[in-house]
N, C-alpha and C positions, 0 to 999 in steps of 0.2 A: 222793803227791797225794791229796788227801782228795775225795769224791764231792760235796762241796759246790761244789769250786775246779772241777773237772773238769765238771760242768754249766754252772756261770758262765763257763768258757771254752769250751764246746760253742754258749751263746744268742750269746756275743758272736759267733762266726764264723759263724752263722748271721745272725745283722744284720747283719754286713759283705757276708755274699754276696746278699742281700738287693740291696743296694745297690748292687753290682758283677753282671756280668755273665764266665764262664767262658767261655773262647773255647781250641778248641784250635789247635795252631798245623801241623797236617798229620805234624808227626815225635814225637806220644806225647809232646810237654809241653806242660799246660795252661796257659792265663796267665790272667791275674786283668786284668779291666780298668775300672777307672771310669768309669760312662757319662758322668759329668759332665765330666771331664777330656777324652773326646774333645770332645764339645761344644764347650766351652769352646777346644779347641785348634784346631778347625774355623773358630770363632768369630773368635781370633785372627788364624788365617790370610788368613780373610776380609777381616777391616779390614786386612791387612797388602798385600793387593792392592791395595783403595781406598789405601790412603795413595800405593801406588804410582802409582798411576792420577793421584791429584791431583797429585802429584809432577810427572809427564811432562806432563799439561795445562799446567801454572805453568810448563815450561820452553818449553812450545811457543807459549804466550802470548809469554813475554819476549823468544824470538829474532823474534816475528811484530811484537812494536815495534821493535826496535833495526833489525832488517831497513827497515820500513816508515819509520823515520825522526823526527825530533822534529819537521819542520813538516807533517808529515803521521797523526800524533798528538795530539788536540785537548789532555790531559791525561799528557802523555808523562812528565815527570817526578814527577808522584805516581803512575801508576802503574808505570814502574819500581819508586820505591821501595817499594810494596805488594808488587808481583813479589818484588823481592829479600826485603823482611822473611820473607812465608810460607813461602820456598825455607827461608832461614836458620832459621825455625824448625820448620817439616819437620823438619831434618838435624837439631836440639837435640833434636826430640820424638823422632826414631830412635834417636840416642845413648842419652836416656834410657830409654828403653822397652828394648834392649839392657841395661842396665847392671840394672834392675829384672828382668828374665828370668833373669838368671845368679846373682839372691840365692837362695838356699833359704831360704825364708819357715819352712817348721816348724822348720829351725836356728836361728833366732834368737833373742839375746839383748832383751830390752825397750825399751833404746837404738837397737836395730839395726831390731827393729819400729817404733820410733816415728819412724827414717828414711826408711824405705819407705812409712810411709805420707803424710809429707811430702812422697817422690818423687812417688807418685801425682796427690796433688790436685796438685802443682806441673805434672804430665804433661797432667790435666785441664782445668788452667786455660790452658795453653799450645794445648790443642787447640781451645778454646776462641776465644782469640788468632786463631790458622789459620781457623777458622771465619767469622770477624768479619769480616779481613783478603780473605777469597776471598769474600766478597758483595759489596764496594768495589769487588777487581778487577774485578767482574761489573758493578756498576753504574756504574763510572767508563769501562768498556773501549766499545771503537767499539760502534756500533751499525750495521755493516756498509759506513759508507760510506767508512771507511780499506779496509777488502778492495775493496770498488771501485775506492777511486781508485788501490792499488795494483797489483791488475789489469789498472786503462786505462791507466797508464804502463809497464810492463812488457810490456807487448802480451802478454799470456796468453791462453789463452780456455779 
């Protein structure tokens, strides 16, 4: 190795750790870890709750019409079918977003890039969809007096 190459690989791993942060791991091996990758995996995580979260609302909605009844839902069946669509496309955004996780992006061939990122904006525009579809539900859904009438007929209190 000539002292030219051996400096040029000295700057480079210095700009790599630059960028990366050294953490030891308590038993004498150091690991290398990308602050932006946790982030990002944090990040992930993060909306990976929320999706859950609107998940379990959109379900707790649908059994709180079907429960409460079609003559006791002023707009019962559009918003079933709001309900169902966001479910369904939840479960297509999961699938997808799965199937996009398992690609190794810097393995990729040009074709296989130019898939993923077709997947993306197709994931994007679908959350999108999800987004649209759960302001309808919000604005089409009771506005408290189906929970009343259902709690004066069921004798709850």
């Amino acid at each position: 190795m000539s002292s030219n190459s051996i400096i040029e690989d000295t700057n480079h791993k210095m700009q790599q750790m630059d960028r990366e942060e050294q953490i030891d791991s308590g038993i004498g091996i150091v690991a290398t870890i990308d602050s932006n990758a946790v982030v990002s995996q944090r990040m992930t995580i993060a909306g990976g709750f929320l999706d859950v979260a609107l998940f379990v609302a959109d379900v707790e909605h649908l059994k709180f019409v079907i429960e409460t009844g079609k003559d006791s839902v002023r707009y019962y069946t559009l918003l079933m079918t709001l309900l169902l669509l966001s479910l369904i496309l939840q479960i297509v955004v999961g699938i997808l977003l799965f199937v996009m996780g398992i690609r190794k992006v810097s393995e990729q061939t040009e074709t296989q890039a130019k898939w993923t990122k077709v997947l993306n904006h197709t994931i994007v525009g679908l959350v999108f969809m999800i987004a649209l579809t759960n302001i309808l539900i919000t604005s089409f859904g009771d506005r408290g007096e189906t929970l009343s009438n259902y709690i004066s007929n069921h004798n709850c209190s």
